[in-house]
N, C-alpha and C positions, 0 to 999 in steps of 0.2 A: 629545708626546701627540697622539692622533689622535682625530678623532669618534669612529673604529671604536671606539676603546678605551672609550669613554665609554659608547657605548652595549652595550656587551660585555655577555651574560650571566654572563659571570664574571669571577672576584674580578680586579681591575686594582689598579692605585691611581692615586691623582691626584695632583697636586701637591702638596697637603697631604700627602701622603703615607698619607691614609686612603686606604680600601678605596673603590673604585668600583662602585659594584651596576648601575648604569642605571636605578634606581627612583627614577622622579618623584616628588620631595616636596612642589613647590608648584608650582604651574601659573598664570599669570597670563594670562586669555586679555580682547584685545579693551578693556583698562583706559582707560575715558575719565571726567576728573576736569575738574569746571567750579568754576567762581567768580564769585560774584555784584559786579557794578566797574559804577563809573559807566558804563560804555559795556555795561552789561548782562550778560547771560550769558558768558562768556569759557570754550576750553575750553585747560586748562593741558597736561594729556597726554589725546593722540591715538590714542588704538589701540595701545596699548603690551602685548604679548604676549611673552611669556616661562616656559622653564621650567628649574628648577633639579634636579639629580639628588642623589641624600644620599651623602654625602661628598666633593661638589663645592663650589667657589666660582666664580659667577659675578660680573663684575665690571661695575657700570653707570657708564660715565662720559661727560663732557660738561662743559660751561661752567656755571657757574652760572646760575640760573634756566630750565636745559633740562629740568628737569621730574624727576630724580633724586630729590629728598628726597618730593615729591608722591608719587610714586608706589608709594614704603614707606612716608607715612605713609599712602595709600588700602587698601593692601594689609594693614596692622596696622589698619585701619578707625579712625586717628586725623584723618583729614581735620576740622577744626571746621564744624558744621552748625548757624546759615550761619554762615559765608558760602559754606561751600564742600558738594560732592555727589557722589557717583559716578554721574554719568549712564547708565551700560555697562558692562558686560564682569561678570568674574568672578576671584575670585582663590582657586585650591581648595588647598586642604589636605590632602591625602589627599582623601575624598570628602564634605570638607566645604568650603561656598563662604564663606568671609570675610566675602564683600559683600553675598551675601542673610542672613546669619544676625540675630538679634537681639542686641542689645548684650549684654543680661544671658550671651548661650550667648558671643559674640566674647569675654568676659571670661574664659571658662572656658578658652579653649584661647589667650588672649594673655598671656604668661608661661610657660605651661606647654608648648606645643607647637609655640609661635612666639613670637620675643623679639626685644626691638630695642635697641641700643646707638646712644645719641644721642652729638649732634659733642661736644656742650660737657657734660661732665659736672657740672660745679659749676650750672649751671641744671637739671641732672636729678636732683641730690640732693638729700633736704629737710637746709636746711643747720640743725634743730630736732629732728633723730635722731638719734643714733649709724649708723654703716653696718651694727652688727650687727643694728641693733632695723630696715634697712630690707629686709635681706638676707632675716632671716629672716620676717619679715611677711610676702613672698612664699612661699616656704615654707610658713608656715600656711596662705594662702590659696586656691593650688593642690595642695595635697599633704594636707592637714587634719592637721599634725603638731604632737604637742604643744612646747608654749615649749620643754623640752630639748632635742626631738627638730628642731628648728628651727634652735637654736644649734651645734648637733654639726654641723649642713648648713650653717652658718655660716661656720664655723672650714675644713671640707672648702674649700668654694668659693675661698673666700680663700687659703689655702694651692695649692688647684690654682692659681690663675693668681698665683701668686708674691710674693705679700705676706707680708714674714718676719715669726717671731713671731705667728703669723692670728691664736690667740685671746686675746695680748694686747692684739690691733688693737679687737676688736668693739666695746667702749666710747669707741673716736675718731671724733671727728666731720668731716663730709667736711674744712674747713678744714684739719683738722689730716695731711693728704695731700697730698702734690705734684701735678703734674696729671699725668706717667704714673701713678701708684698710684692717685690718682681713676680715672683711665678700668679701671684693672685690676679697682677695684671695680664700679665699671659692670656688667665685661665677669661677672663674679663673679655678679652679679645676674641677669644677662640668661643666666647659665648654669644656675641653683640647682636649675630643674625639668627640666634636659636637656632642652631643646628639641630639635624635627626641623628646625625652619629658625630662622636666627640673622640677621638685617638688622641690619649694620652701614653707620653713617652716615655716612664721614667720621671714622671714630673715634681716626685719627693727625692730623690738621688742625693741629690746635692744638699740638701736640708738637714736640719738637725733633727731630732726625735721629736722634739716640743711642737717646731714649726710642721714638719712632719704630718703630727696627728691630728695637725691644726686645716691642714689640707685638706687630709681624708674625710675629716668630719664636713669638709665644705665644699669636696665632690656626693659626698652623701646628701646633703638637703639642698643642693643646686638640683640632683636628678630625681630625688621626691620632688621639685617644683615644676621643674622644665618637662620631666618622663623620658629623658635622651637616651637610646641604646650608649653604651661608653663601652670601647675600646683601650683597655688600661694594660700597658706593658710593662713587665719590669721584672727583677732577677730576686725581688724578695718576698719568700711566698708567704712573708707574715704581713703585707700587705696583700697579699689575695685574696687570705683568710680573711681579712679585716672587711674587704669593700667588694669583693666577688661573687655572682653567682654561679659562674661557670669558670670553668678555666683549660688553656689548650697546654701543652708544656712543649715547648720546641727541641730539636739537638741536632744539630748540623742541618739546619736547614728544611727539617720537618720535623711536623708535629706525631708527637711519638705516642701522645696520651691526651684526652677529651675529655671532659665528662664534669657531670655540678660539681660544686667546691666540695660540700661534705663528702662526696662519696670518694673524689681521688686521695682526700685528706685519710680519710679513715680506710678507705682500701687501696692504695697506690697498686696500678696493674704492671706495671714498667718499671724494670730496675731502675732506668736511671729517676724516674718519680720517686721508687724507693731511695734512691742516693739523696735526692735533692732535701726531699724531708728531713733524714738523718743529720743531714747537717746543719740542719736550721738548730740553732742553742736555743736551749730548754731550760725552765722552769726550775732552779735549784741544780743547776748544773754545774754552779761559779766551781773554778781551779780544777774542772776535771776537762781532757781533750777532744773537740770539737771533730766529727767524725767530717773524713772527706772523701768524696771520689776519687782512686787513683787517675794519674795519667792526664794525657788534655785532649778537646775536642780534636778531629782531625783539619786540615787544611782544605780548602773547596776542592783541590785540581789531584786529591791524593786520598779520595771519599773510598773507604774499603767497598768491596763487591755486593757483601751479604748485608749485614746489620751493621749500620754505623757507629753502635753502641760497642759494639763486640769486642774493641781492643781492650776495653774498661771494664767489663762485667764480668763479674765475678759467676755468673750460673753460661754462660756462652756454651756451649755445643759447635759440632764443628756441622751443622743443619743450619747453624744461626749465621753463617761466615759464605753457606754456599750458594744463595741467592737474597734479591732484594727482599726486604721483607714489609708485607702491605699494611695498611692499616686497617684493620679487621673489627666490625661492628661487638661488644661482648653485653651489649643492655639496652637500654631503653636511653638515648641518646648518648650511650660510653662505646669510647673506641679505642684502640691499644696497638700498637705497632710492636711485637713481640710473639713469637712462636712458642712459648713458654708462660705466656703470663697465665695459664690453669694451674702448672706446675707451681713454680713461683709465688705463686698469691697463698695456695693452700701451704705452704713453705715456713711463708713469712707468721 
């Protein structure tokens, strides 16, 4: 797959194997997200911009604590206030903004036209409901459907993402679910009112390999059926490769690296993309040493001057140390936060 294709006036498809339009469904522009810390204002994510096409997945990854889960829960306008704020930017919706709206109207369209599937499911379910009585309570709440007409959406949901038996299921309670079938209901949930864009959090983390692939394969033909732009985050980029068409890489709270999947895959422009690959185990690797990044991310309130990368990277210059450094356009939708990635790339 090619930008061309993404942005094509006509019908493509994408990975998913949904139809590709080129129609922005969410637009994240400029997102800066602070938190109140003994050392004061801290800002967690930096100018983080991004946009998703519908029937695409975009894929955000990075280390923990690089500012990933912040920036879906800014963009679902779940940030807690306080300690936390959105300083800037905009996160639009069609032509509505997220982050200026009021709570009561973000209610109206979170659920219904934006939905989020969390890492840990059993913290996300009230474990004092049935999954049918939580399934469908959304349902009533964005759709004004009566109790029947709720439960029929119920049984639908649950059988699309593969729970057998679905409307024997609706009277169990989350306990009584494995943790793939928990997340399927999750996924059930965060489907009920057909959203335009779906942020998924890490939603195989906890899973095994089995349940795992058993997932990815059931966000692939939910979005061949539905055409939902997806928002898929998460720190392993052999799931990027699996279910992505685009992908941003984060680190310390900006995005350092853009650009389609095959291209960052085959040309990483950013050492730490270079780091990150390296360390993904390989194919006939078994009993030999798993390459790592030296060092660790830095702390919000203690972010170096120049490049945030710099204490870590092994090509750093003292150019790289002596001011911020932007994210600079290098293609036809690829962009690269590096003053070196010319060098570096003909390098590698």
């Amino acid at each position: 797959m090619t930008d061309d294709l993404i942005t094509s006036e006509a019908n493509t498809v994408g990975k998913s194997g949904s139809p590709v339009e080129g129609r922005t469904v969410l637009s994240v522009e400029d997102l800066k997200v602070d938190f109140l810390t003994e050392q004061g204002w801290v800002t967690v994510v930096d100018g983080v911009s991004f946009d998703v096409a519908a029937g695409t997945t975009l894929g955000i990854v990075g280390e923990s604590g690089s500012g990933k889960t912040v920036t879906s829960m800014a963009t679902m306008g779940l940030v807690p206030s306080p300690p936390g704020r959105v300083s800037h930017g905009r996160a639009m919706l069609g032509d509505v903004d997220l982050v200026g709206i009021s709570a009561r109207s973000l209610e109206e369209h979170r659920g219904a036209d934006i939905a989020m599937i969390f890492q840990e499911p059993m913290t996300s379910l009230n474990p004092a409901f049935t999954i049918g009585e939580q399934i469908a309570e959304v349902v009533r709440r964005h759709r004004g459907a009566s109790r029947s007409e709720a439960r029929r959406r119920a049984v639908e949901v649950l059988d699309l993402v593969g729970i057998p038996a679905a409307a024997d299921r609706l009277g169990a309670y989350p306990h009584e679910f494995s943790g793939g079938m928990r997340q399927r209901v999750m996924i059930a949930m965060a489907l009920a009112c057909e959203p335009d864009v779906l942020i998924a959090d890490e939603p195989t983390t906890a899973l095994d390999v089995t349940v795992q692939a058993q997932i990815l394969d059931l966000f692939r033909d939910l979005q061949a059926e539905l055409g939902m732009a997806v928002v898929f985050i998460t720190h392993d980029l052999g799931v990027v490769a699996d279910i992505c068409d685009r992908v941003a890489v984060m680190y310390a709270g900006q995005i350092v690296e853009e650009g389609d999947v095959f291209e960052i895959f085959a040309d990483p422009q950013h050492p730490y993309t270079q780091g990150l690959l390296e360390a993904m185990p390989q194919v006939g690797s078994r009993g030999s040493q798993l390459s790592s990044i030296p060092g660790s991310p830095p702390e919000p309130w203690a972010m170096p001057s120049g490049c945030r990368f710099a204490p870590r990277c092994e090509h750093v210059t003292d150019a790289c140390r002596e001011q911020a450094i932007e994210l600079v356009e290098i293609g036809l939708q690829r962009t690269v936060r590096c003053i070196r990635a010319d060098e570096i790339g003909v390098a590698r």
